[in-house]
Backbone bond lengths (Angstrom), bond angles and torsions (degrees), N, CA, C in turn:
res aa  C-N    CA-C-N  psi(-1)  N-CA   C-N-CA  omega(-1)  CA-C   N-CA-C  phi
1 X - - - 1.441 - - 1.531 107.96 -
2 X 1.084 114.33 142.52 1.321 121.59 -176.46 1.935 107.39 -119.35
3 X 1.210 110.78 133.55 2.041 110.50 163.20 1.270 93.41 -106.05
4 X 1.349 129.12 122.40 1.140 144.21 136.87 1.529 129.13 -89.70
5 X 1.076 103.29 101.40 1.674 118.64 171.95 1.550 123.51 -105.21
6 X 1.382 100.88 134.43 1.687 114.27 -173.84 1.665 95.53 -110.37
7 X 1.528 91.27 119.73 1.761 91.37 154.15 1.134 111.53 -137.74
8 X 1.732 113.95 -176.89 1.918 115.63 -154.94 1.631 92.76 -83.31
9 X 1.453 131.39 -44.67 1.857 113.53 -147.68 1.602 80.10 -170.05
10 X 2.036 89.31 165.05 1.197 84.62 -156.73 1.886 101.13 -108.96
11 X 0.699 134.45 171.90 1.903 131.67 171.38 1.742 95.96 56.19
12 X 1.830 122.09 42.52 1.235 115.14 152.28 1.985 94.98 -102.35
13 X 1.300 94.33 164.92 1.272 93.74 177.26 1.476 124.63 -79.51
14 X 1.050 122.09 -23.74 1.405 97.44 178.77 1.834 111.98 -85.49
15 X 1.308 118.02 -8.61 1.666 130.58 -178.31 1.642 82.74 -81.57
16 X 1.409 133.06 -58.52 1.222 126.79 -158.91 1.792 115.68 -59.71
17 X 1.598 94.60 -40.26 1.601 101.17 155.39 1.154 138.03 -55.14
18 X 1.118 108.63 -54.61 1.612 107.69 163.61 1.745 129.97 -64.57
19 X 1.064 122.95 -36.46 1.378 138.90 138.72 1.726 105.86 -29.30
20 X 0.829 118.87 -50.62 1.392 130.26 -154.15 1.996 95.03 -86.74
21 X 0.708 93.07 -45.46 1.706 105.56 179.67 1.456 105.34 -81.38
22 X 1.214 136.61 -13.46 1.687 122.67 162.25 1.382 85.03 -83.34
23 X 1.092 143.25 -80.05 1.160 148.77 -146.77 2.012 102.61 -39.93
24 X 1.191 103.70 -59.29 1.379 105.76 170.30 1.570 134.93 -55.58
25 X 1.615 98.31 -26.16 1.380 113.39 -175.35 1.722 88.93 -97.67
26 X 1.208 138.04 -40.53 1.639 139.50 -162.03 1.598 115.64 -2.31
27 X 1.631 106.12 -61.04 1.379 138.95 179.57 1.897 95.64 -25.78
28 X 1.507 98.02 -58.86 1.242 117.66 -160.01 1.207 108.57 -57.46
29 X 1.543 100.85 -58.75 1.400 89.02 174.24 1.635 128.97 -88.91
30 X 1.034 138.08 17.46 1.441 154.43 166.57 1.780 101.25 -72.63
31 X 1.439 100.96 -25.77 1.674 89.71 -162.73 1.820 84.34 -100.52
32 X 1.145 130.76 44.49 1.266 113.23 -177.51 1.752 84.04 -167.44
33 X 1.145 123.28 21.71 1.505 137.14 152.38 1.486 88.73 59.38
34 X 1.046 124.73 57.14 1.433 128.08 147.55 1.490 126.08 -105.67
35 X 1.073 118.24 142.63 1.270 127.46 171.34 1.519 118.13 -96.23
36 X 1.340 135.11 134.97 1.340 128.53 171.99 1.379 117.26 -110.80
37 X 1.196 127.66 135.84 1.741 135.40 -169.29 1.833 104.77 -131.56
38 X 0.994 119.12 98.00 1.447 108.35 157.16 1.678 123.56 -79.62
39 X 1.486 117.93 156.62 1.541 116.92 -164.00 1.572 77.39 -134.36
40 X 1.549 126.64 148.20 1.084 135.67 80.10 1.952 147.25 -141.77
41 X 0.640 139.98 -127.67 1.866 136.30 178.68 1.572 101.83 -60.47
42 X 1.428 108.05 -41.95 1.296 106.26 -132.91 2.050 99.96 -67.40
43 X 1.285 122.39 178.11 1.433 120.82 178.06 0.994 135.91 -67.37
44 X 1.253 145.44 156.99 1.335 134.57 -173.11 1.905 99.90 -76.39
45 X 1.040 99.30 -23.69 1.908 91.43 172.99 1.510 94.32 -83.18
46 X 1.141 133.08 -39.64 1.646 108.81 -175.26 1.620 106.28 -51.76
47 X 1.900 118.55 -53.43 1.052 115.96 -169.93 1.636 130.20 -55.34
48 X 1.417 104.14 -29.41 1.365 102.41 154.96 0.826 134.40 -53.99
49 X 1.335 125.36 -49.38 1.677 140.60 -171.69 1.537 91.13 -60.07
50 X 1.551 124.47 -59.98 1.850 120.13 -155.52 1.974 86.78 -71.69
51 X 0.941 102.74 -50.10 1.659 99.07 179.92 1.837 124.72 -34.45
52 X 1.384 84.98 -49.56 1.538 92.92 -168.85 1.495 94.67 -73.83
53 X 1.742 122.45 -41.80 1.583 112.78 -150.96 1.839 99.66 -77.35
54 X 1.186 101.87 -16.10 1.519 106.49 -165.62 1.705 119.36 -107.68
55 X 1.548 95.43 6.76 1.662 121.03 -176.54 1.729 105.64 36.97
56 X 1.348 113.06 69.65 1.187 114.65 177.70 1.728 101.56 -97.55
57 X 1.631 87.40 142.05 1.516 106.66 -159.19 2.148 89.09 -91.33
58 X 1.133 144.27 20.41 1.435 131.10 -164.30 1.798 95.15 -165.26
59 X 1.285 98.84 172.59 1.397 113.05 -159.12 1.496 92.64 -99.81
60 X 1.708 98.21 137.34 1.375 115.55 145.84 1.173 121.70 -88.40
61 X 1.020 130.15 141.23 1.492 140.14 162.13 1.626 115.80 -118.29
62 X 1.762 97.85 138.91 1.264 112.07 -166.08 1.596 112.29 -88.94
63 X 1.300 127.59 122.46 1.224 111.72 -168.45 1.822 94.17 -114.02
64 X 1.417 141.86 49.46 1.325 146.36 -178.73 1.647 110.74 -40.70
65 X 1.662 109.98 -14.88 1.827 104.72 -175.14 1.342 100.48 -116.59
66 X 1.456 116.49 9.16 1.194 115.26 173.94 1.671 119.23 58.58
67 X 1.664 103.20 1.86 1.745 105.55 161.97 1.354 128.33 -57.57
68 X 1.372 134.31 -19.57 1.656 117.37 -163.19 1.718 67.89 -100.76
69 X 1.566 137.22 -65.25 1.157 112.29 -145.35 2.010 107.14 -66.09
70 X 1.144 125.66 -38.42 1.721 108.78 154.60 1.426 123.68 -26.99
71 X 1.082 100.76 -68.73 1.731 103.85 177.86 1.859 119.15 -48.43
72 X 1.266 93.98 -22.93 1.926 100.92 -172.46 1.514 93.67 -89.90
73 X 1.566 117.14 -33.59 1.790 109.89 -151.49 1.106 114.95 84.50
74 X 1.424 127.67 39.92 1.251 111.68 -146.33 2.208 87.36 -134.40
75 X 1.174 105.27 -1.08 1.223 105.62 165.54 1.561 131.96 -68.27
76 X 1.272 107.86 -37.24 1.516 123.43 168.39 1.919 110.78 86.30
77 X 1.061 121.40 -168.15 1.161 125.03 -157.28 1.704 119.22 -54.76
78 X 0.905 145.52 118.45 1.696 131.43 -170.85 1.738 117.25 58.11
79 X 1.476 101.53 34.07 1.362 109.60 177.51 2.081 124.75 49.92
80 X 1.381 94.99 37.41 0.975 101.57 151.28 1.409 136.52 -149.81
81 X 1.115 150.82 145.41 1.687 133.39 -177.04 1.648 118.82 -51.79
């Protein structure tokens, strides 16, 4: 099983919260063979940086062409979150 979550940027606070809350919950879902992936624009050097400062245990992925989140619908009204 996979959670895939799309958010807008990375080290704003409410993305950093939520980020912050898989990370806390992770356990939870590891014991129920899930994997968690967050997506959004931002760079693969931003994602390191929020990764490392926020010790996230799962992969970001950089979506910079905004293709996987098109394909999900996951952009929202006038193509942005």
């Amino acid at each position: 099983m996979v959670v895939l979550y799309f958010y807008p940027k990375d080290f704003t606070s409410g993305c950093t919260a939520e980020a912050c809350s898989f990370r806390d919950d992770y356990k939870l879902y590891e014991d129920k063979g899930a994997v968690v992936i967050g997506v959004s624009f931002d760079s693969v050097e931003s994602h390191a940086k929020f990764s490392e400062k926020y010790k996230l245990p799962f992969f970001i992925l950089s979506d910079h062409s905004k293709e996987v989140a098109t394909a999900y619908g996951a952009l929202g009204v006038g193509g942005f979150w």
